[in-house]
C-alpha positions as CSV (number, residue, x, y, z in Angstrom):
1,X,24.2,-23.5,30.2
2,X,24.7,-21.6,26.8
3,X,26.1,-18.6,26.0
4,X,25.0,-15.5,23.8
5,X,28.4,-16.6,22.0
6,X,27.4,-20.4,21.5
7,X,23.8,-19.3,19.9
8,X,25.7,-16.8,17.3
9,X,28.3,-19.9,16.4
10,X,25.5,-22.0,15.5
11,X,23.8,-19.1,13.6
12,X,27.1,-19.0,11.7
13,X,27.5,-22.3,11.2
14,X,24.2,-22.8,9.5
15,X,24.4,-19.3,7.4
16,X,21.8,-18.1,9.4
17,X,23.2,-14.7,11.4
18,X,22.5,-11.4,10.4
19,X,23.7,-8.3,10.8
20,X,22.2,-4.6,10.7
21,X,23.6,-2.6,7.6
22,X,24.0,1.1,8.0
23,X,22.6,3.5,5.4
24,X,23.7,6.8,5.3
25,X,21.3,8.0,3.4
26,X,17.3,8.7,3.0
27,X,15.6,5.6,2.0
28,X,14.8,5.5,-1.6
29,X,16.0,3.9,-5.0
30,X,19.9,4.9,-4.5
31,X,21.4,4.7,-1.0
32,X,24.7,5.1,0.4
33,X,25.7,2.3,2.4
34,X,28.5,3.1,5.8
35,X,31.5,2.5,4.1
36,X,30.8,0.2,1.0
37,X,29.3,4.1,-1.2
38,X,26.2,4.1,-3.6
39,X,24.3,1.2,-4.2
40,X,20.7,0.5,-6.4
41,X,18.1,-0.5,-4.1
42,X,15.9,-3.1,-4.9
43,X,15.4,-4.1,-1.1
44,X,13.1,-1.8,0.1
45,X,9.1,-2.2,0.5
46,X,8.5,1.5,-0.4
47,X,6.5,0.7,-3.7
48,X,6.1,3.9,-4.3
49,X,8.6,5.7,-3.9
50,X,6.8,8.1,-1.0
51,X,9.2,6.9,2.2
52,X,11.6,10.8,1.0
53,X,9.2,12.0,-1.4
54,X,8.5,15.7,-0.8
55,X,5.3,16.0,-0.1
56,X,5.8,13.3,2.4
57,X,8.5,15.6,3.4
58,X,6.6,18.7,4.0
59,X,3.5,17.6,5.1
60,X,5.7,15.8,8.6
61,X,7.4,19.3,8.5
62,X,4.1,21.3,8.9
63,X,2.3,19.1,10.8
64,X,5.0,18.8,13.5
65,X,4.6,22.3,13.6
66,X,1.3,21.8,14.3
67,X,0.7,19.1,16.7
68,X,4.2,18.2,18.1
69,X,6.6,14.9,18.2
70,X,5.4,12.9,20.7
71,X,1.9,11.8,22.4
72,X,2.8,11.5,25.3
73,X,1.1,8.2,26.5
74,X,-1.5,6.0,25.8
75,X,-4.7,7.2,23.5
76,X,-6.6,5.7,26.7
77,X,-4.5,7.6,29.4
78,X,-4.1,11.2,28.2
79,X,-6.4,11.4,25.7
80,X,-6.5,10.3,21.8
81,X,-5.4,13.6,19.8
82,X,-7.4,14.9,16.7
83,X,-5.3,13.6,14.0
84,X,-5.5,9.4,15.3
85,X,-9.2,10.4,15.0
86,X,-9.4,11.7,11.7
87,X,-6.6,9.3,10.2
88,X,-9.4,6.1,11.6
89,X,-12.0,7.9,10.0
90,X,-10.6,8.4,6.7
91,X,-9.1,5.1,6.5
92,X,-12.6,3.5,7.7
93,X,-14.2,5.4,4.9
94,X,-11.3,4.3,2.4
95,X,-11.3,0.5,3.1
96,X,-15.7,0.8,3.1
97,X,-15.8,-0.4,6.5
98,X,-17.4,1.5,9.6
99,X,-14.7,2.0,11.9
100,X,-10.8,2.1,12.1
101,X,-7.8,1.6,14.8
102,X,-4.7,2.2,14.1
103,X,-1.5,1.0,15.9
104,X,2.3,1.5,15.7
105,X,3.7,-1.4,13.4
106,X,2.1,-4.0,11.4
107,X,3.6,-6.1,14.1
108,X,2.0,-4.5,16.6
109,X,-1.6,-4.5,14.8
110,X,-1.6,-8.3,14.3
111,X,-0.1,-9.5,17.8
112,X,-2.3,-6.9,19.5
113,X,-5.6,-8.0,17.0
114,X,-5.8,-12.2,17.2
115,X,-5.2,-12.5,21.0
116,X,-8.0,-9.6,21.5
117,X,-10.3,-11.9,20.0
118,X,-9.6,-15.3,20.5
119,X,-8.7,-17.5,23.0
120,X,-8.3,-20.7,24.3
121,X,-11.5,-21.7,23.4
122,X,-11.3,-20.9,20.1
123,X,-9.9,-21.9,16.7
124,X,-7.6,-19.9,14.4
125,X,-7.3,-21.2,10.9
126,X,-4.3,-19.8,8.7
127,X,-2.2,-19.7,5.3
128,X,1.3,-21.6,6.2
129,X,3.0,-19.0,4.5
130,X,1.1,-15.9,6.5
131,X,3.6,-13.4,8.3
132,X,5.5,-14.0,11.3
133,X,3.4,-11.3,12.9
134,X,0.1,-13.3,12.3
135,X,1.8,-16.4,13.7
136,X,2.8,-14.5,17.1
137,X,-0.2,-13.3,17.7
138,X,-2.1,-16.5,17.0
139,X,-0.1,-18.9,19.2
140,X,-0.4,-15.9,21.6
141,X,-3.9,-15.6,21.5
142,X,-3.6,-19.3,23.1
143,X,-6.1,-20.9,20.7
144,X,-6.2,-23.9,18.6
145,X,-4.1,-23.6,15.5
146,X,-4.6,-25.1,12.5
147,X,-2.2,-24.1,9.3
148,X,-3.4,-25.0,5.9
149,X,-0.5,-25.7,3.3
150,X,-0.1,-22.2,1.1
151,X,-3.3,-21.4,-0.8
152,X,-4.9,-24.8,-0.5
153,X,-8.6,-24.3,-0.5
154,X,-9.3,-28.2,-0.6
155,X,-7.6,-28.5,3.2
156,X,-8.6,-25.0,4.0
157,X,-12.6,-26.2,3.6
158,X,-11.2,-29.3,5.7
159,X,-9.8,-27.6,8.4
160,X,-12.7,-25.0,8.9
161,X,-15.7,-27.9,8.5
162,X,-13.4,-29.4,11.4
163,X,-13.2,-26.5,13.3
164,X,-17.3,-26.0,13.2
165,X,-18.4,-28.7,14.8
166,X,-15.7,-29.2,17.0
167,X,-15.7,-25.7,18.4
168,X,-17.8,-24.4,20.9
169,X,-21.4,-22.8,21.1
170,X,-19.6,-19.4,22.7
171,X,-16.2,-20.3,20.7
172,X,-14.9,-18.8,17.7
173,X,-13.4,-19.2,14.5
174,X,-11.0,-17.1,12.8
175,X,-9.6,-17.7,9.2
176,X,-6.3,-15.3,8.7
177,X,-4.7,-15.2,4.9
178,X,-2.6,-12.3,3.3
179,X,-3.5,-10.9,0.2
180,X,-0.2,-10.5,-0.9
181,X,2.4,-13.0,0.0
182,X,5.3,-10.9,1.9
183,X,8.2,-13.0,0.3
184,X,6.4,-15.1,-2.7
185,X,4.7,-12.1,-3.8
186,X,2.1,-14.1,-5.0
187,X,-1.5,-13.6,-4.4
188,X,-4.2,-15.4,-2.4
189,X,-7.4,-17.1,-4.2
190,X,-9.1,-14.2,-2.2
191,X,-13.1,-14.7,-3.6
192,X,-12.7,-18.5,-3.2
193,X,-11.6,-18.0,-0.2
194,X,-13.9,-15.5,1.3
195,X,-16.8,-17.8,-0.8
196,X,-15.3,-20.3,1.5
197,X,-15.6,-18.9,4.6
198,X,-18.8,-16.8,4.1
199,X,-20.7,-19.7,4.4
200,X,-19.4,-21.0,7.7
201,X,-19.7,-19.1,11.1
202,X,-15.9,-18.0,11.0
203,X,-14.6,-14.7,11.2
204,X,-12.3,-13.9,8.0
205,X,-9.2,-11.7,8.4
206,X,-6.9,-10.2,5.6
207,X,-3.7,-9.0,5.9
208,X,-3.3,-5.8,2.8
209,X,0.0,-4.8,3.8
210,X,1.9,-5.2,0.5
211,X,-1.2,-4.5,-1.5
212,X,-3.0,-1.6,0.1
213,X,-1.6,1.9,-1.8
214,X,-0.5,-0.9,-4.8
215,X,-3.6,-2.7,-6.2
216,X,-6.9,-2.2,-6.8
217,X,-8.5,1.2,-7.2
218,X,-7.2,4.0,-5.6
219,X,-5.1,1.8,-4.4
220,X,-7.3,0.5,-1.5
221,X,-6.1,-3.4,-1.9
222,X,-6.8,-6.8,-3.4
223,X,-10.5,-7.0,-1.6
224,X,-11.0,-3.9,-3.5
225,X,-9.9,-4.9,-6.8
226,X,-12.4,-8.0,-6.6
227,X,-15.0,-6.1,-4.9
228,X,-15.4,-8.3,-1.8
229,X,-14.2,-5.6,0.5
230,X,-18.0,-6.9,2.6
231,X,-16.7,-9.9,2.9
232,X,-13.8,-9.4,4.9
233,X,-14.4,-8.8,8.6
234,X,-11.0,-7.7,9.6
235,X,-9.0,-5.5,7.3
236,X,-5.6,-5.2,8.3
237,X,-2.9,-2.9,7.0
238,X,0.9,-0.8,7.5
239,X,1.7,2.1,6.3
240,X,5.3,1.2,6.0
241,X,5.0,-0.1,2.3
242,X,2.2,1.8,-0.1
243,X,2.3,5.3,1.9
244,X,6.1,5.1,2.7
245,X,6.0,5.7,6.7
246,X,5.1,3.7,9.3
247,X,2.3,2.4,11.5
248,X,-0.4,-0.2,11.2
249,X,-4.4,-0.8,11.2
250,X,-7.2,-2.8,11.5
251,X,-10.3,-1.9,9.3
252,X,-13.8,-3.7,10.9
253,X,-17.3,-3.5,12.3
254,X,-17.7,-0.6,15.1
255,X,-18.6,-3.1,17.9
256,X,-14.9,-5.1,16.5
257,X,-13.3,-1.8,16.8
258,X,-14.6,-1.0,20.1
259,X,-13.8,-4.7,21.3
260,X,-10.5,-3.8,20.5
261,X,-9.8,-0.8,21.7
262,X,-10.7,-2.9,25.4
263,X,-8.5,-5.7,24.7
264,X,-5.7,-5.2,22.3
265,X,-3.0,-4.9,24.9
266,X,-0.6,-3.6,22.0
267,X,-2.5,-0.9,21.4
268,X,-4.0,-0.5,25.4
269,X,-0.1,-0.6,26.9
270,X,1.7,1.5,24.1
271,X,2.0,5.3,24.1
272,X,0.9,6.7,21.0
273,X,2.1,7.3,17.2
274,X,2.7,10.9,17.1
275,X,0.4,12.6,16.4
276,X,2.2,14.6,14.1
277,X,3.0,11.0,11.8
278,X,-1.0,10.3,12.1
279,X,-1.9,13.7,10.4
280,X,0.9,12.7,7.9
281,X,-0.6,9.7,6.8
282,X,-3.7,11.3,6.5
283,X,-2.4,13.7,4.0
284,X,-0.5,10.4,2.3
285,X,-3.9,8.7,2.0
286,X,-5.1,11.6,0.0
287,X,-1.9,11.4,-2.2
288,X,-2.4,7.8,-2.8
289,X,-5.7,7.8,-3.7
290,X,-5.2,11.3,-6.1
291,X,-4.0,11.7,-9.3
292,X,-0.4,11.3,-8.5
293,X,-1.5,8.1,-6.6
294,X,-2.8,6.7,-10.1
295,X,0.3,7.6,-11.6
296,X,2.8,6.0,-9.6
297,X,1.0,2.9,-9.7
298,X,0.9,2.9,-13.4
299,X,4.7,3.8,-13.0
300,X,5.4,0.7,-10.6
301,X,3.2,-2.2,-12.4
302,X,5.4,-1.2,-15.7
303,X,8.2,-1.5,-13.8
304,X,6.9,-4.8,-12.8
305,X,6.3,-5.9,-16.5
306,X,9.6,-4.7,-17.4
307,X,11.1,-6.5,-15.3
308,X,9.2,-10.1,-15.1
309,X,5.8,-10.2,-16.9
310,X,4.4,-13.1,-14.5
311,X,5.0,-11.2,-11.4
312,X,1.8,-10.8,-9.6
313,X,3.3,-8.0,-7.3
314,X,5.9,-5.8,-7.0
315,X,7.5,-8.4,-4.3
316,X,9.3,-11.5,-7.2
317,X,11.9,-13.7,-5.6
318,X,14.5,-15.8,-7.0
319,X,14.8,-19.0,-5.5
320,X,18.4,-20.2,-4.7
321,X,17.8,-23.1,-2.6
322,X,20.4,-22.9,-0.2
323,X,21.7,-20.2,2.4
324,X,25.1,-20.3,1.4
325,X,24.9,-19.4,-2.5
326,X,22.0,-17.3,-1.8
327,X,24.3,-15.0,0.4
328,X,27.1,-15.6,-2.4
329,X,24.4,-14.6,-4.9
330,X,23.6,-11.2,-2.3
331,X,26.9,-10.9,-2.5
332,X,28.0,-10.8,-6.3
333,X,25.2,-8.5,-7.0
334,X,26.1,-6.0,-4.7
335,X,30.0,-6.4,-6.0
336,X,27.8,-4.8,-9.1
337,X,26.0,-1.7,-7.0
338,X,22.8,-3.9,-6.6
339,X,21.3,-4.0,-3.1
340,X,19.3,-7.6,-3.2
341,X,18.6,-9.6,0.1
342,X,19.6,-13.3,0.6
343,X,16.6,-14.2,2.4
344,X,16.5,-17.6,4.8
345,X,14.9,-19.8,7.6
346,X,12.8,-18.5,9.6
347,X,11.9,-16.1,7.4
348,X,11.2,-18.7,4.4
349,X,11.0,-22.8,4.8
350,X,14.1,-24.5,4.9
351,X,15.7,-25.2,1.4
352,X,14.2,-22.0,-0.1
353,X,16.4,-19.5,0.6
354,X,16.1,-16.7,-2.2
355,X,16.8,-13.4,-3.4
356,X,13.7,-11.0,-2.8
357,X,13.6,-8.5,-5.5
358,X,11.1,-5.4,-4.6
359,X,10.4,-3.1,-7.2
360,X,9.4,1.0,-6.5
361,X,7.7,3.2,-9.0
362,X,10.9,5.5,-8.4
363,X,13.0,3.2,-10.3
364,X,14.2,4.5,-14.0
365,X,13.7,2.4,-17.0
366,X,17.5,2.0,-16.9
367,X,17.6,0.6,-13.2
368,X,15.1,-1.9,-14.3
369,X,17.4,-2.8,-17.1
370,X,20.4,-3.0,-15.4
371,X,18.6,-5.6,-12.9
372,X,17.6,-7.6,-15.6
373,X,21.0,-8.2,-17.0
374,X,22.6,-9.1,-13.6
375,X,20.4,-11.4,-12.4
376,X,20.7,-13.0,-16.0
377,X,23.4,-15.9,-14.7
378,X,20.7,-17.1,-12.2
379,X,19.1,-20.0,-13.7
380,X,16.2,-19.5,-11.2
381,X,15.1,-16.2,-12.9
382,X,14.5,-17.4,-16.4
């Protein structure tokens, strides 16, 4: 039988065991690090800068005041508090949908989502290159699962003509893409693709999480920014990246959101956000979508140009290849204060093991700089 022990050696052996790092510090573009000091951070998904910033700060402050830490149980056992509902609302309103539902992670939002609505009668169509998240909750959901290779419409179109006459008369289709590619930072053909699947019977779902708060106007997402936000049926979202907290939703059709406030068991079996982080948010959202909003985004996609002028995000990885040098190449840059993961299998396909560069609007011009000129020996940036 094997061991805990055996598992970690073969981890090891293959480059592939991680370990937690301890910050000792409030996230944000310099961190302290437990016992290796101050470090540049270009790890973090807080593209904006908001995960410390102070009106993050004291708008948790009052509105613990307000409303408390905790919720005490599920939304459907003790009662959904005022600030869930008003958070759904606004978002609802934000993303131009009719109705909102918010959970506590991304993870939680896409493994509670897919099995909700399909089953083993259905079909699931999806990007090979879609989130872990979206692949749990799709082989969950217990239907048939078909992966298209990354962005290809011609086998998408193949897979989805497929999947309409083989499924059946009370089945279901859904097609699930990101907008935003979690560790290519690339973008989806999104109107080819909702032109693709508008004029089948599928269900189309989008997963915003590293573009809602960052693209498109007022930072409401790719959809947005193309003006096919109709076209999507599920909108899903964290507030872990853009807004700089945590949490996750899905943007739909009322009936959807109903449906899913019966079914989603991640949503059903979990107690609460608090309610005080909810009302937080909702303050965020109007932050994001201000003034200031506009401004840190202009701040972050110069940041962006500064640092690689064909990125099309604020996510742009270095390929390395193998895990080894890319941990030697995580390793060398932090030996120069530069926080930069070595990410590997699962995370990424075999052989493609990379540093993942995220950019915030809180980073200098400077910071920029000095990224640029360390990750000048890599013959993979150039």
């Amino acid at each position: 039988m094997r061991t805990p022990d055996s598992e970690l050696n073969d981890l090891d052996q293959a480059g592939l065991r991680r370990h937690l790092r301890r910050i000792d510090s409030p996230q944000g573009v310099n961190i302290r690090l437990a016992g290796s000091g101050e470090f540049l951070n270009f790890s973090s998904n807080d593209y904006l800068g908001l995960a410390n910033h102070p009106a993050n700060k004291a708008s948790y402050t009052v509105n613990i005041e307000r409303y408390g830490t905790g919720s005490g149980s599920s939304r459907l056992v003790c009662g959904s508090q005022s600030p869930h509902h008003e958070l759904e609302e606004k978002l609802a309103a934000l993303k131009n949908a009719e109705a909102a539902l918010t959970f506590s992670s991304g993870f939680a939002t896409a493994t509670g989502v897919i099995p909700a609505l399909c089953g083993k009668d259905d079909i699931i169509i999806l990007d090979k290159l879609c989130h872990a998240s979206l692949i749990d909750g799709a082989r969950l959901s217990g239907a048939t699962i078909r992966v298209y290779p990354h962005n290809d419409l011609p086998k998408l179109k193949k897979h989805l003509a497929w999947a309409t006459e083989k499924v059946q008369a009370n089945g279901r289709i859904l097609v699930i893409t990101e907008s935003i590619f979690s560790m290519d930072g690339d973008r989806a053909p999104l109107q080819e693709i909702c032109d693709i699947v508008t004029a089948s019977p599928a269900l189309f779902m989008l997963d915003e999480a590293h573009a809602f708060g960052i693209i498109g106007p007022k930072g409401r997402g790719l959809a947005a920014e193309l003006g096919i936000e109709t076209q999507v049926d599920l909108q899903m979202g964290t507030f872990s990246k853009g807004t700089g907290l945590s949490g996750g939703y899905l943007c739909s059709s009322r009936s959807l959101i109903d449906l899913l406030t019966n079914k989603a068991r991640s949503f059903i079996y979990s107690t609460a956000p608090s309610p005080s982080l909810a009302a937080t948010i909702s303050d965020c959202l109007d932050l994001i979508t201000g003034d200031e909003g506009d401004q840190l985004r202009s701040k972050l996609w110069t940041n962006i140009h500064n640092f690689r002028t064909k990125a099309e995000s604020a996510i742009v990885p270095v390929i390395i290849g193998e895990n080894e040098p890319a941990l030697e190449a995580a390793e060398k840059l932090k030996n120069k204060g530069l926080l930069v993961p070595a990410i590997r299998y699962p995370t990424v396909p075999r052989g493609t093991a990379r540093l993942r560069v995220t950019l915030s609007a809180a980073h200098s011009d400077d910071q920029i700089e000095s990224l640029n000129y360390a990750l000048a020996e890599f013959d993979s940036f150039h």
